[in-house]
PLY file of the C-alpha trace (Angstrom):
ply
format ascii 1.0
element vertex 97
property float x
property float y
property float z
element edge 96
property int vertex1
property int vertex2
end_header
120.14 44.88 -155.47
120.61 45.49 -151.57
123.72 43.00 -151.59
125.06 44.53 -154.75
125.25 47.94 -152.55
126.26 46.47 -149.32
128.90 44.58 -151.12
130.62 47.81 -152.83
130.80 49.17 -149.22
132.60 46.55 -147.65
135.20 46.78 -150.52
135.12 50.80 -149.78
135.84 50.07 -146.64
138.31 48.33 -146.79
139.90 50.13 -149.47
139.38 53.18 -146.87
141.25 51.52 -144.15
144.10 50.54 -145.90
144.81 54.13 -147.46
144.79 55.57 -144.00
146.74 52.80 -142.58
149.16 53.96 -145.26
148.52 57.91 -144.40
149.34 57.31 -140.54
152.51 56.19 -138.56
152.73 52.81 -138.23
153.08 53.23 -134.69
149.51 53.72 -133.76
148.12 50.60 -132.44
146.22 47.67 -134.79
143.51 47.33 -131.98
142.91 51.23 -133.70
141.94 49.36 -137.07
138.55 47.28 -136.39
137.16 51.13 -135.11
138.32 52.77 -137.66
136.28 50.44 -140.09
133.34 49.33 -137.92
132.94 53.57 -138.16
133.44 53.77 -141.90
130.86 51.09 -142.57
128.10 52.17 -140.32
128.79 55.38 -141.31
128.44 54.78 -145.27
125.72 52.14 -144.58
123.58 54.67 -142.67
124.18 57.36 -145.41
123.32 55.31 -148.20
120.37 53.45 -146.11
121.78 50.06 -146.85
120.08 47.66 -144.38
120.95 44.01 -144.32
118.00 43.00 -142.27
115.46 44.51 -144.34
116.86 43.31 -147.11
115.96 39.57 -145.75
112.57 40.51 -144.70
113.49 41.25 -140.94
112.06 45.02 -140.65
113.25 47.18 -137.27
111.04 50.17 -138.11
114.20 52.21 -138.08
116.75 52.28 -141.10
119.39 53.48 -138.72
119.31 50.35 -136.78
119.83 48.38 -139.53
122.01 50.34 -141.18
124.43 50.24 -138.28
124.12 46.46 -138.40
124.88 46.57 -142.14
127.68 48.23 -141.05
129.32 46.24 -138.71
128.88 43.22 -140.72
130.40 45.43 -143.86
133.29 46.26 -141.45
134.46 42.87 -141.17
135.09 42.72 -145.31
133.70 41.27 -148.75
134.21 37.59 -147.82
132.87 37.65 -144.64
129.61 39.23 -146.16
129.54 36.79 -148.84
129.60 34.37 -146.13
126.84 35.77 -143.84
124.84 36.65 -147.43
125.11 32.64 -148.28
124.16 31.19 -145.09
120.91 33.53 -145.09
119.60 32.26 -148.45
120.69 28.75 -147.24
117.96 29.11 -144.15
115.11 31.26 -146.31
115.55 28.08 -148.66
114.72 25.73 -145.88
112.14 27.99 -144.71
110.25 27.62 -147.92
110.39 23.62 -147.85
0 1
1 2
2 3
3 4
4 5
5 6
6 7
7 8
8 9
9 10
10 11
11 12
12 13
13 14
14 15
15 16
16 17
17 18
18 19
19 20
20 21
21 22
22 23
23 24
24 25
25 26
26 27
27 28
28 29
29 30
30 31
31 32
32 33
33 34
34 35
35 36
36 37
37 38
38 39
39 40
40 41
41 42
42 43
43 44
44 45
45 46
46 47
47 48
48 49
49 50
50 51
51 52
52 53
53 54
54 55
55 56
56 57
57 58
58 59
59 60
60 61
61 62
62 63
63 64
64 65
65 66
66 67
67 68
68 69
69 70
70 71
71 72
72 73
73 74
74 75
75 76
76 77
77 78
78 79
79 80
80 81
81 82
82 83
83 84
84 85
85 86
86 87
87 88
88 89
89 90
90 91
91 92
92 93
93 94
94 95
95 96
C-alpha cells in the first residue's frame, strides 16, 4: 500500500510543478524546477508519513528521515520510482534465495 501512496505523490508532484511552471514567467531559470519539486515531494511525503525505506524493511527510527528520502526520490517522477520500486523487489527476491 506504501507504493500505492508514494506513487500518487510523485504524479502530484509533478502535476504541481507543471501548473506553476505555467503560473510563473518563463523567464525564471529551469535550474529553479528540480527545487521546486524536490520541496513539494519531501514536503507531501513528510505530511503524509510516506517512507520508502520503511516500506522495504530498512527502519531510521525517524519518519522524517525517510520521508525526506521518499521525497527526493518522488521528486524525480512516476517512472523513475517505478524504476527504483522494481530494482528493490529484484534484490529482496535474491535475498530470499
Amino acid at each position: 500500500m506504501e507504493f500505492v501512496a508514494i506513487l500518487v505523490i510523485a504524479i502530484l508532484v509533478e502535476g504541481l510543478v507543471e501548473v506553476v511552471k505555467g503560473i510563473l514567467p518563463e523567464t525564471i531559470s529551469g535550474k529553479v524546477w528540480p527545487v521546486v519539486s524536490a520541496t513539494a515531494g519531501m514536503l507531501l511525503c513528510v505530511l503524509a508519513g510516506v517512507d520508502l525505506l520503511r516500506a522495504v524493511g530498512v527502519d531510521l527510527g525517524s519518519g522524517i528521515v525517510g520521508g525526506i528520502v521518499s521525497g527526493l526520490i518522488v521528486s524525480r517522477g512516476a517512472n523513475f520510482l517505478h524504476d527504483v520500486w522494481k530494482r528493490i523487489n529484484e534484490a529482496r527476491e535474491q535475498g530470499k534465495e
